[in-house]
PDB file with SEQRES, HELIX, SHEET and CRYST1 records, atoms N, CA, C and O in Angstrom:
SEQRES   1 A   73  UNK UNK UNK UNK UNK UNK UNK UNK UNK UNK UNK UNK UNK          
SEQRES   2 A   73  UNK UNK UNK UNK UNK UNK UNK UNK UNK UNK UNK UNK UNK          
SEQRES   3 A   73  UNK UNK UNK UNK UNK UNK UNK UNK UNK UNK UNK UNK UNK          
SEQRES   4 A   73  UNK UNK UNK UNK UNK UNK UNK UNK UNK UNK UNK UNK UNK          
SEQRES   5 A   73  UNK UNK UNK UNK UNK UNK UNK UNK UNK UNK UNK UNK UNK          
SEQRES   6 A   73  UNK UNK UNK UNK UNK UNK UNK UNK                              
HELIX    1 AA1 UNK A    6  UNK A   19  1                                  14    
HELIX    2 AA2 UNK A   21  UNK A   24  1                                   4    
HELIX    3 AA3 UNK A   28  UNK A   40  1                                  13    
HELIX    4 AA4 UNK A   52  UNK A   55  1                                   4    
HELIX    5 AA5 UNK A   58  UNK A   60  5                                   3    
HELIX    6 AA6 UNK A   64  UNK A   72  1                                   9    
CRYST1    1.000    1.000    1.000  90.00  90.00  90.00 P 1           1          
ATOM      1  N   UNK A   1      49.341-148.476-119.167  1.00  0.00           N  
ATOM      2  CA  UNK A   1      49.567-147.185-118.580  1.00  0.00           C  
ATOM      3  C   UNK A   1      49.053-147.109-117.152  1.00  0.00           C  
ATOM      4  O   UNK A   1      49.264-146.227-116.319  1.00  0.00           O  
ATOM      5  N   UNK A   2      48.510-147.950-117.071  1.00  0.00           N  
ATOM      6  CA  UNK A   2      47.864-147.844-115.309  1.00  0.00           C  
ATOM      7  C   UNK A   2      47.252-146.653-115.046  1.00  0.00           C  
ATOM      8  O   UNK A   2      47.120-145.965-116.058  1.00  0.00           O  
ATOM      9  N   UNK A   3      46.816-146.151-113.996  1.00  0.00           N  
ATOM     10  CA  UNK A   3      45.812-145.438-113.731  1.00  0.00           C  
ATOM     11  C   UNK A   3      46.165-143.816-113.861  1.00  0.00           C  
ATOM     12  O   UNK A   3      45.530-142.974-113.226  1.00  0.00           O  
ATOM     13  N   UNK A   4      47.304-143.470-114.801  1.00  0.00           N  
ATOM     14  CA  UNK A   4      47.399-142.638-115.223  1.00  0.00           C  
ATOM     15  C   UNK A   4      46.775-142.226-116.690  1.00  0.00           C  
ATOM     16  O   UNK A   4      46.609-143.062-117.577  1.00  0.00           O  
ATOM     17  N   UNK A   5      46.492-141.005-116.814  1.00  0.00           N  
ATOM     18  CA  UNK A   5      45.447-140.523-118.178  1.00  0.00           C  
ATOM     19  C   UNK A   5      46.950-140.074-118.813  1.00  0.00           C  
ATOM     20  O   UNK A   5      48.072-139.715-118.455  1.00  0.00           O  
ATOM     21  N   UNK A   6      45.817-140.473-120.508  1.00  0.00           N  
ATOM     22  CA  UNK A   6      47.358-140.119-121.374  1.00  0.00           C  
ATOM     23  C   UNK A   6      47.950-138.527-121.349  1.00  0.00           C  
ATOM     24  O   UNK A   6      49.060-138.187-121.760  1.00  0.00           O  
ATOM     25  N   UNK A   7      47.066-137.771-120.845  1.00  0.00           N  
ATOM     26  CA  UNK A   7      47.788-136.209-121.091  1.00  0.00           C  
ATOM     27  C   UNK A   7      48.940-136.678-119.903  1.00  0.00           C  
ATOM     28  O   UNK A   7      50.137-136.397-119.962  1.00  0.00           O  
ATOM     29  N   UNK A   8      48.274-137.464-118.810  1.00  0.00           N  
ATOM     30  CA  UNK A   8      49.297-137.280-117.690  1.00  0.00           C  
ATOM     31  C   UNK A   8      50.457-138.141-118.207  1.00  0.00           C  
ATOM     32  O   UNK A   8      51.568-137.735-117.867  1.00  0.00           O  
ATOM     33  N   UNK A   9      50.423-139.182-118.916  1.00  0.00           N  
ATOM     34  CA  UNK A   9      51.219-140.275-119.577  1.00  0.00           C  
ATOM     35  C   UNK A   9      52.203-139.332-120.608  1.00  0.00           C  
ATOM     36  O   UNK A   9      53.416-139.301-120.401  1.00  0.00           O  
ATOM     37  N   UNK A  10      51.758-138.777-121.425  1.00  0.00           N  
ATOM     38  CA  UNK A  10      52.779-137.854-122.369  1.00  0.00           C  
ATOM     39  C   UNK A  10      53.316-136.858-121.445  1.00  0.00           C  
ATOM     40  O   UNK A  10      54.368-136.500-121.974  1.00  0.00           O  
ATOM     41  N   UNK A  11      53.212-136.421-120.699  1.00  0.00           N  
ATOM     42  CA  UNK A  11      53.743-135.239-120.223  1.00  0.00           C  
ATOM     43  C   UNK A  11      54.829-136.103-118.943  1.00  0.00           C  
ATOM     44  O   UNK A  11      55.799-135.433-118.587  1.00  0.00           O  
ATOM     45  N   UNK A  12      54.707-137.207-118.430  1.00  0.00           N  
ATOM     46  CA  UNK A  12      55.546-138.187-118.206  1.00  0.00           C  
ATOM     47  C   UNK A  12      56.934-138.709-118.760  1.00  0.00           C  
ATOM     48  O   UNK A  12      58.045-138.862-118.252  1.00  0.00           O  
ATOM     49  N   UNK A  13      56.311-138.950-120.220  1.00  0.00           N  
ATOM     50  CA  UNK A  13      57.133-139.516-120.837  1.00  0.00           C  
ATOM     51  C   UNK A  13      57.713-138.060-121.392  1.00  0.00           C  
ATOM     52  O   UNK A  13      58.895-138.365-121.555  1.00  0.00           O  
ATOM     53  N   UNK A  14      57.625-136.909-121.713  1.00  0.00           N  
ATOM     54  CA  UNK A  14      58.062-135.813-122.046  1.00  0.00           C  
ATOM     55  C   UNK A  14      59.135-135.036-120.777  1.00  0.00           C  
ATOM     56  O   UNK A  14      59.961-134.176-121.082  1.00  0.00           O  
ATOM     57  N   UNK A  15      58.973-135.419-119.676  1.00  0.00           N  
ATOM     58  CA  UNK A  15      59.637-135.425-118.683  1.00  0.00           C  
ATOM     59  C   UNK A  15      60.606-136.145-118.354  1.00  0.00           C  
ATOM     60  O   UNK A  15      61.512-135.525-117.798  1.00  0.00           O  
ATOM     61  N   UNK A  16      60.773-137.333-118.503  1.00  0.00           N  
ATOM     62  CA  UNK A  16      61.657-138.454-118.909  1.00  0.00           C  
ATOM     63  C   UNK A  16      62.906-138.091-120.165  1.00  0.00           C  
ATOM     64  O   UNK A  16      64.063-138.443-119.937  1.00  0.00           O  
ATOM     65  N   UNK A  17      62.658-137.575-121.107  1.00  0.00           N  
ATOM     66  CA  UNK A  17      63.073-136.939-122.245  1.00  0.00           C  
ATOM     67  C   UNK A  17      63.687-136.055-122.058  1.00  0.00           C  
ATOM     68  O   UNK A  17      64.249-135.737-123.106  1.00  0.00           O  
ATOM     69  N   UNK A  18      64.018-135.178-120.967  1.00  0.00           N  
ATOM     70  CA  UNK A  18      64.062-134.354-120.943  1.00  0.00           C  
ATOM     71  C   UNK A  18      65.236-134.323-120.083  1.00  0.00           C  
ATOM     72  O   UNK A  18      66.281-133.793-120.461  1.00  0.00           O  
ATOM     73  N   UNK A  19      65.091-134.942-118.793  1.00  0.00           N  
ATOM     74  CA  UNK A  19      65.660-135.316-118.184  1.00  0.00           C  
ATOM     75  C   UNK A  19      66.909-136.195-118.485  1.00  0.00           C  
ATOM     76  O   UNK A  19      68.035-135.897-118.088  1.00  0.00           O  
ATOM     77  N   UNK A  20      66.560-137.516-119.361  1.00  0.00           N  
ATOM     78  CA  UNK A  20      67.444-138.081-120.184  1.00  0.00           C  
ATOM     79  C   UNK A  20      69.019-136.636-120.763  1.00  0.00           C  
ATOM     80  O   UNK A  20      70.177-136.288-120.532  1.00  0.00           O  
ATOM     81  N   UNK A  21      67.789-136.356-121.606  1.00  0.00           N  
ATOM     82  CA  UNK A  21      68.802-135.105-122.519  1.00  0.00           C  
ATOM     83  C   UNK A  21      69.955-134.299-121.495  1.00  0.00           C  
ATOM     84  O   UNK A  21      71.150-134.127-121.736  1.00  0.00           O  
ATOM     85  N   UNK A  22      69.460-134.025-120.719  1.00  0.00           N  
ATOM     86  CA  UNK A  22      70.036-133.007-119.723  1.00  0.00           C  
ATOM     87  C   UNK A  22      70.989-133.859-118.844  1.00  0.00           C  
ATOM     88  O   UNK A  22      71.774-133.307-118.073  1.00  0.00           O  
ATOM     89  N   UNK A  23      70.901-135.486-118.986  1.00  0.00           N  
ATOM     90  CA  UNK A  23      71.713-135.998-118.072  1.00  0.00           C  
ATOM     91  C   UNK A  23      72.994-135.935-119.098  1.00  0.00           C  
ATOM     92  O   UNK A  23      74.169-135.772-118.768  1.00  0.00           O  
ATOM     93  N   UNK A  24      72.513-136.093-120.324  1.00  0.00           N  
ATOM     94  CA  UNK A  24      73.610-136.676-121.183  1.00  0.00           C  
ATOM     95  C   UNK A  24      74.253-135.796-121.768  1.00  0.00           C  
ATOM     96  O   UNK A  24      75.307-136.126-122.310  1.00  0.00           O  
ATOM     97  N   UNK A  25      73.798-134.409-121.827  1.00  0.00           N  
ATOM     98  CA  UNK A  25      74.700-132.931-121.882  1.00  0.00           C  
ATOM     99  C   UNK A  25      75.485-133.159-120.362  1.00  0.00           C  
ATOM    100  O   UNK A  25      76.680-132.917-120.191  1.00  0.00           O  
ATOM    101  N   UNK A  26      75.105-133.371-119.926  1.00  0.00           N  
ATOM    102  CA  UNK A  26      76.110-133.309-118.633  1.00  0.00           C  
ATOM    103  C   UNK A  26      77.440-134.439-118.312  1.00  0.00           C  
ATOM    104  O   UNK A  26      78.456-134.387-117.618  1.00  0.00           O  
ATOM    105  N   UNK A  27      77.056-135.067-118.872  1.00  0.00           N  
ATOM    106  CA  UNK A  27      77.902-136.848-119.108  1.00  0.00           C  
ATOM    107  C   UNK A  27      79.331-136.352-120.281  1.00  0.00           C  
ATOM    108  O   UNK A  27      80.164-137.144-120.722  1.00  0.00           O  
ATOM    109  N   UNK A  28      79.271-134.774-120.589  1.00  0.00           N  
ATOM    110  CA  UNK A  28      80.590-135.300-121.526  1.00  0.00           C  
ATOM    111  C   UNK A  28      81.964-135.767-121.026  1.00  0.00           C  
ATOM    112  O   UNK A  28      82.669-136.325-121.867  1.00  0.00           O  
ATOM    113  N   UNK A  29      82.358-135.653-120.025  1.00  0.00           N  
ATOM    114  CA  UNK A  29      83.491-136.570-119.463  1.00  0.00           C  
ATOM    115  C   UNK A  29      83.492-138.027-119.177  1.00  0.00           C  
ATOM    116  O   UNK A  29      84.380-138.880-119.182  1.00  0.00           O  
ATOM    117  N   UNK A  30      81.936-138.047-118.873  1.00  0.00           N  
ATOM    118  CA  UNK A  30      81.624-139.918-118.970  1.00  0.00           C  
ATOM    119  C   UNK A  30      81.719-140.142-120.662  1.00  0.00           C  
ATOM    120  O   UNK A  30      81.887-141.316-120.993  1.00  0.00           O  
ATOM    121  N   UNK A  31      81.656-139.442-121.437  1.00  0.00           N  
ATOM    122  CA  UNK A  31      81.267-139.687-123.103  1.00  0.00           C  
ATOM    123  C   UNK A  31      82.545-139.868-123.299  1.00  0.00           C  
ATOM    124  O   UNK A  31      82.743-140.880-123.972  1.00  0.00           O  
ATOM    125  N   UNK A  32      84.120-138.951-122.797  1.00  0.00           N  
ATOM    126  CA  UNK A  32      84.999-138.937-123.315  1.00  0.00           C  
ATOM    127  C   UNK A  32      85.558-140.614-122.532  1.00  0.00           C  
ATOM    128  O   UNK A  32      85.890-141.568-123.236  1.00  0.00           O  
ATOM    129  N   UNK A  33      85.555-140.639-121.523  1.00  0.00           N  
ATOM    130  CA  UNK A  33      86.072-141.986-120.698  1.00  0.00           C  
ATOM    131  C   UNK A  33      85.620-142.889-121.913  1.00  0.00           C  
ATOM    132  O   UNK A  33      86.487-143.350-122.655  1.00  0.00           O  
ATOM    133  N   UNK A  34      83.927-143.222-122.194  1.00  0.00           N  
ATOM    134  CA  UNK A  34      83.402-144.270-123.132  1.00  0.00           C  
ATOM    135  C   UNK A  34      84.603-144.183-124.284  1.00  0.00           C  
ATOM    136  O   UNK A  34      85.227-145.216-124.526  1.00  0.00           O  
ATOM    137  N   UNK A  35      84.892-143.096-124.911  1.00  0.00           N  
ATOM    138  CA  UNK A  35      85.587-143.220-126.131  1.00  0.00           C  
ATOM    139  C   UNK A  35      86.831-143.283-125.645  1.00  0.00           C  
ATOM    140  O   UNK A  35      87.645-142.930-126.498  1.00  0.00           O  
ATOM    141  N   UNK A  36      87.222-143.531-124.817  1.00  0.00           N  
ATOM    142  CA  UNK A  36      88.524-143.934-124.375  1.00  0.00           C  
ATOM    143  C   UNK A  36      88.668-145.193-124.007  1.00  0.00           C  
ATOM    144  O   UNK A  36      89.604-145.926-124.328  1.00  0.00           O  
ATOM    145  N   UNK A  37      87.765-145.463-123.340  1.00  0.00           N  
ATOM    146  CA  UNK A  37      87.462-147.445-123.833  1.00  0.00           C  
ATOM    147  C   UNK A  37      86.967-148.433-124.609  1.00  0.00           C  
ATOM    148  O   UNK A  37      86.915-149.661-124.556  1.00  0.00           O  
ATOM    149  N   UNK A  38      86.571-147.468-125.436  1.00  0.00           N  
ATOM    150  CA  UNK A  38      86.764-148.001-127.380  1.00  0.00           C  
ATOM    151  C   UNK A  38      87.447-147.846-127.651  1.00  0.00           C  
ATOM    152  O   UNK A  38      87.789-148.924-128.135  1.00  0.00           O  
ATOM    153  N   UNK A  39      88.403-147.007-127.846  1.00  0.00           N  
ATOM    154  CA  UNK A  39      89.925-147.048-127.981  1.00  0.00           C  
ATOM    155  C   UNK A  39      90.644-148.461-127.473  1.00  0.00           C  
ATOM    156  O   UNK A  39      91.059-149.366-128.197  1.00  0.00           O  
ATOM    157  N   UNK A  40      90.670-148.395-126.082  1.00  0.00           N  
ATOM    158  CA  UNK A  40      91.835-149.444-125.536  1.00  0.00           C  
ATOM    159  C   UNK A  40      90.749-150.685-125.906  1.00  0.00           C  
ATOM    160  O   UNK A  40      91.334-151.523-126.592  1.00  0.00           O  
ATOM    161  N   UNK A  41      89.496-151.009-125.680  1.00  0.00           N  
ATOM    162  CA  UNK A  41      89.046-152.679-125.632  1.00  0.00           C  
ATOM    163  C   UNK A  41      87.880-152.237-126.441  1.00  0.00           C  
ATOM    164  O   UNK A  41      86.861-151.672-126.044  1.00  0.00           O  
ATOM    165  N   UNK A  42      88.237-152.621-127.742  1.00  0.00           N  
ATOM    166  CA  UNK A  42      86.657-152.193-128.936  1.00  0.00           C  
ATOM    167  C   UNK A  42      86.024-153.065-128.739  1.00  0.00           C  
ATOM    168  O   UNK A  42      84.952-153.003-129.341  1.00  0.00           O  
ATOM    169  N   UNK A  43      86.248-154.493-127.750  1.00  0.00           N  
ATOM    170  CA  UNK A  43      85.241-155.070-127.928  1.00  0.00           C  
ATOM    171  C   UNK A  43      84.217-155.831-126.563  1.00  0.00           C  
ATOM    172  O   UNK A  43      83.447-156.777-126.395  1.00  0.00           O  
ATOM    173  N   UNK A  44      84.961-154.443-125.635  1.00  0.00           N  
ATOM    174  CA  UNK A  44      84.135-154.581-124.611  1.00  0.00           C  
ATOM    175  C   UNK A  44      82.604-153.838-124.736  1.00  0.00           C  
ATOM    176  O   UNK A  44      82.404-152.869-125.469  1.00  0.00           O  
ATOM    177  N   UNK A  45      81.547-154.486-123.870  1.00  0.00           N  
ATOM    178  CA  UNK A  45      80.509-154.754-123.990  1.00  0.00           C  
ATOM    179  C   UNK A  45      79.623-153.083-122.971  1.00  0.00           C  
ATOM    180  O   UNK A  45      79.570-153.000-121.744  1.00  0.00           O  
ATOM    181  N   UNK A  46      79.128-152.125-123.863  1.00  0.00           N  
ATOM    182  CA  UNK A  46      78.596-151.230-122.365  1.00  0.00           C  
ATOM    183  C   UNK A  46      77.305-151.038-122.147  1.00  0.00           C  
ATOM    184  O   UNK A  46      76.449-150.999-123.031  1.00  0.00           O  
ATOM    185  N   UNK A  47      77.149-150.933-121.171  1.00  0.00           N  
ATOM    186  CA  UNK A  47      75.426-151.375-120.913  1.00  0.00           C  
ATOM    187  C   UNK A  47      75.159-149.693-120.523  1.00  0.00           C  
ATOM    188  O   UNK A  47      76.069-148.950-120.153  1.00  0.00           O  
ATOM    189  N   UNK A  48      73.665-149.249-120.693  1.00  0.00           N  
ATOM    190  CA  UNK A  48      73.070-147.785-120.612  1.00  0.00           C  
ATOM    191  C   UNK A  48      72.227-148.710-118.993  1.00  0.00           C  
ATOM    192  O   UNK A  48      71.669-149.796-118.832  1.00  0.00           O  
ATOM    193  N   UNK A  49      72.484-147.814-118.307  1.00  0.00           N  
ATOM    194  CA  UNK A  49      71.181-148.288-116.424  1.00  0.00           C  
ATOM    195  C   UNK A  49      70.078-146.832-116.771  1.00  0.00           C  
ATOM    196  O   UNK A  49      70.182-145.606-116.809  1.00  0.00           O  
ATOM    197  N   UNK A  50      69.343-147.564-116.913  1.00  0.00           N  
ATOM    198  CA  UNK A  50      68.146-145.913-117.091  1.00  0.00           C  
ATOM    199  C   UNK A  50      67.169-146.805-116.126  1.00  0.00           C  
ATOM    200  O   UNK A  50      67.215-148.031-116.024  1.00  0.00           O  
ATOM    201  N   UNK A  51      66.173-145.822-115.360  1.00  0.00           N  
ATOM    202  CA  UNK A  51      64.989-145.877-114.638  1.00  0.00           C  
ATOM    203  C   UNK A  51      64.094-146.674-115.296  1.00  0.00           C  
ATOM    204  O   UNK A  51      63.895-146.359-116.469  1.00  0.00           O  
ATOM    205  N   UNK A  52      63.513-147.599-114.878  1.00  0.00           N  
ATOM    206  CA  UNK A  52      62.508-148.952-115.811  1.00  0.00           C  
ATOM    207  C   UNK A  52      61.163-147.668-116.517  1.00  0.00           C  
ATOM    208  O   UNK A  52      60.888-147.731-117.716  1.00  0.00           O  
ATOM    209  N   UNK A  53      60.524-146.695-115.678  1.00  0.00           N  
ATOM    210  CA  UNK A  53      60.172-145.706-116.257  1.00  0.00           C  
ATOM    211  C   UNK A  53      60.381-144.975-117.369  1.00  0.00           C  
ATOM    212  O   UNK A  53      59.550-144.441-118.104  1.00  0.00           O  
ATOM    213  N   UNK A  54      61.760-144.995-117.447  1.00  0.00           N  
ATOM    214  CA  UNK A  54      62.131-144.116-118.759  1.00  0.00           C  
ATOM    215  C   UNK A  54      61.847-145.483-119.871  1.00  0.00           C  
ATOM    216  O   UNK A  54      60.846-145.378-120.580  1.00  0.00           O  
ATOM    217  N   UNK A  55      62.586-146.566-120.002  1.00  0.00           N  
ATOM    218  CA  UNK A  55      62.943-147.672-120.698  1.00  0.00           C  
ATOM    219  C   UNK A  55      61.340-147.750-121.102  1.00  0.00           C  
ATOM    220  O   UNK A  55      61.085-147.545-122.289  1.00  0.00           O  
ATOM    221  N   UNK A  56      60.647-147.928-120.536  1.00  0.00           N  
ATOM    222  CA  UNK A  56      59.289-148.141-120.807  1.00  0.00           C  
ATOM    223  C   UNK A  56      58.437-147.174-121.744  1.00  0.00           C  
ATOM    224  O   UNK A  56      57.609-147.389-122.629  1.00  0.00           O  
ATOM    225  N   UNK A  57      58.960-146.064-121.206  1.00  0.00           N  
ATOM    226  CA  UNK A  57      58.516-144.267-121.944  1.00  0.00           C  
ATOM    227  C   UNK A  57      59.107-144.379-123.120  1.00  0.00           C  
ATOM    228  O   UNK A  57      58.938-144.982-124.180  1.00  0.00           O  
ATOM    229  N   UNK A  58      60.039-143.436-122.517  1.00  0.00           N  
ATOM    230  CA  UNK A  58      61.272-143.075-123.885  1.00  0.00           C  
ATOM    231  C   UNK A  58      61.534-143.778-125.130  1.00  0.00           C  
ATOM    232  O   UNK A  58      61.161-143.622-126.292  1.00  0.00           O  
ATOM    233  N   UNK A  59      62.537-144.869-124.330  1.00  0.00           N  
ATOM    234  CA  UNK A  59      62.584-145.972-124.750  1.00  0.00           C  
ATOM    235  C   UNK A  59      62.126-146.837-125.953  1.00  0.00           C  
ATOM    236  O   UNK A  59      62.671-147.783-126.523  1.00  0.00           O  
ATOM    237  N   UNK A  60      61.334-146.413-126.087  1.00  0.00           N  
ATOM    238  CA  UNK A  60      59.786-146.997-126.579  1.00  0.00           C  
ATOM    239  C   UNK A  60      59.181-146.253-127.863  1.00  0.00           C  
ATOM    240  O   UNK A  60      58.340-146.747-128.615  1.00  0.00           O  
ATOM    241  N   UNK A  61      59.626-145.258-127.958  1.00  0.00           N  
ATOM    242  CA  UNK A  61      59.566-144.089-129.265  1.00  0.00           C  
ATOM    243  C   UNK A  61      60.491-144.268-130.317  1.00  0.00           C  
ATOM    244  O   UNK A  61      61.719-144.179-130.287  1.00  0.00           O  
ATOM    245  N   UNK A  62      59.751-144.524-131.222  1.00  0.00           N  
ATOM    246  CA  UNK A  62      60.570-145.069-132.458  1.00  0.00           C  
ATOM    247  C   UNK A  62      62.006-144.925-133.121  1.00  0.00           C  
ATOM    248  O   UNK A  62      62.576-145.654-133.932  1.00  0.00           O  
ATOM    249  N   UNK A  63      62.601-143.149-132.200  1.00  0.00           N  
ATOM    250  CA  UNK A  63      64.021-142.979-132.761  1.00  0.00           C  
ATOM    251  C   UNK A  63      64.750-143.787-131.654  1.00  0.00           C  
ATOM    252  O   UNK A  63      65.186-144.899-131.952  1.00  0.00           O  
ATOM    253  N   UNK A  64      64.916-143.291-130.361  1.00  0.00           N  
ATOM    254  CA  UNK A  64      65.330-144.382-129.590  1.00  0.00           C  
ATOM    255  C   UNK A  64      65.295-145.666-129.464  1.00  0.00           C  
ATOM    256  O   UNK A  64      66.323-146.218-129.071  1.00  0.00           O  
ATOM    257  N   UNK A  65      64.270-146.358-129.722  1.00  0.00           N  
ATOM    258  CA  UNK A  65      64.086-147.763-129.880  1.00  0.00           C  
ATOM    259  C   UNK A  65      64.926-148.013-131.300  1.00  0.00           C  
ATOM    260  O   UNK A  65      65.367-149.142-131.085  1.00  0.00           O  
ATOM    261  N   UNK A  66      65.264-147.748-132.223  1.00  0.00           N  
ATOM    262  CA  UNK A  66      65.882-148.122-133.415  1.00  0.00           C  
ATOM    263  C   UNK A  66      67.066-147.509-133.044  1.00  0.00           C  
ATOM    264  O   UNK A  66      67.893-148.296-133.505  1.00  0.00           O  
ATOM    265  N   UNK A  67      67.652-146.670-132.543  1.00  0.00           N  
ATOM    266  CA  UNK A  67      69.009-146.709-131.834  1.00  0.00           C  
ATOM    267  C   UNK A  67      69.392-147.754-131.039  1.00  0.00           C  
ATOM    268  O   UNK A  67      70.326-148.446-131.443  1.00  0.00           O  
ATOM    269  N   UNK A  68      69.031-147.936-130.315  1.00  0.00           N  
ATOM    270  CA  UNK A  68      69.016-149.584-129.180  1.00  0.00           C  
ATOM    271  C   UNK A  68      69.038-150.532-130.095  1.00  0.00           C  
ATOM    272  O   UNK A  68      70.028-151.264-130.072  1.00  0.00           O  
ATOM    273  N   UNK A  69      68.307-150.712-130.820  1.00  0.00           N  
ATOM    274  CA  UNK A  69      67.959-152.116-131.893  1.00  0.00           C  
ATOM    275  C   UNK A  69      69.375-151.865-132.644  1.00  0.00           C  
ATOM    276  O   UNK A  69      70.230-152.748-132.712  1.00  0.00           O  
ATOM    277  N   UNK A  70      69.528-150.629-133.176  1.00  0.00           N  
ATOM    278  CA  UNK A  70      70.179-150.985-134.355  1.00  0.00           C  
ATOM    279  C   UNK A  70      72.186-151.264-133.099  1.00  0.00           C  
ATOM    280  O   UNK A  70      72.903-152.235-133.340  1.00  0.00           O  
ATOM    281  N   UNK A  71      72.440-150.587-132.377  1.00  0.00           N  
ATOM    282  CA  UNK A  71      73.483-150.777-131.297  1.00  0.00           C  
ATOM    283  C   UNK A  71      73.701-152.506-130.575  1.00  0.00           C  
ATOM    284  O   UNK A  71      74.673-153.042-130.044  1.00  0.00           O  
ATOM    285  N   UNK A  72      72.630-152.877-130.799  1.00  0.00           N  
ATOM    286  CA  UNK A  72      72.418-154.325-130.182  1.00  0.00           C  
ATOM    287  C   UNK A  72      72.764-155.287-131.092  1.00  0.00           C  
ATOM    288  O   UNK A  72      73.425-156.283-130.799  1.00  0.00           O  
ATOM    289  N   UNK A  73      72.365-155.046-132.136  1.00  0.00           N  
ATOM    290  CA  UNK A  73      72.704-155.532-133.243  1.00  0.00           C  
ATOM    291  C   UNK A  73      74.077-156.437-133.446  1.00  0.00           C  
ATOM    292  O   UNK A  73      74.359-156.890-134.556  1.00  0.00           O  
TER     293      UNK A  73                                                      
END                                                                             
């Protein structure tokens, strides 16, 4: 965590979360494009670009991390 304290560390990573959420309410036309290229190429490959911050945070919390795991799969 580096020289940040954990209240400051959760409220970080609770910020991250948050932010996430709000990008991805906003993404439903990027959501519909995605399901439109599962449609045409099911077996093309799509990668998520998130901030090494979040990946590290978020990321890292057991429902998300078993979403990733289980998607990678």
């Amino acid at each position: 965590m580096g020289n940040l304290s954990y209240q400051s560390y959760q409220k970080a990573v609770l910020q991250s979360a948050i932010v996430l959420l709000l990008s991805f309410a906003k993404l439903n036309s990027v959501g519909e494009a995605i399901v439109n290229l599962r449609r045409e190429d099911p077996d093309r490959v799509l990668y998520l670009a998130v901030p090494l911050f979040t990946f590290n945070t978020f990321f890292q919390l057991d429902f998300p991390r078993m979403i990733v795991e289980r998607k990678s799969a």
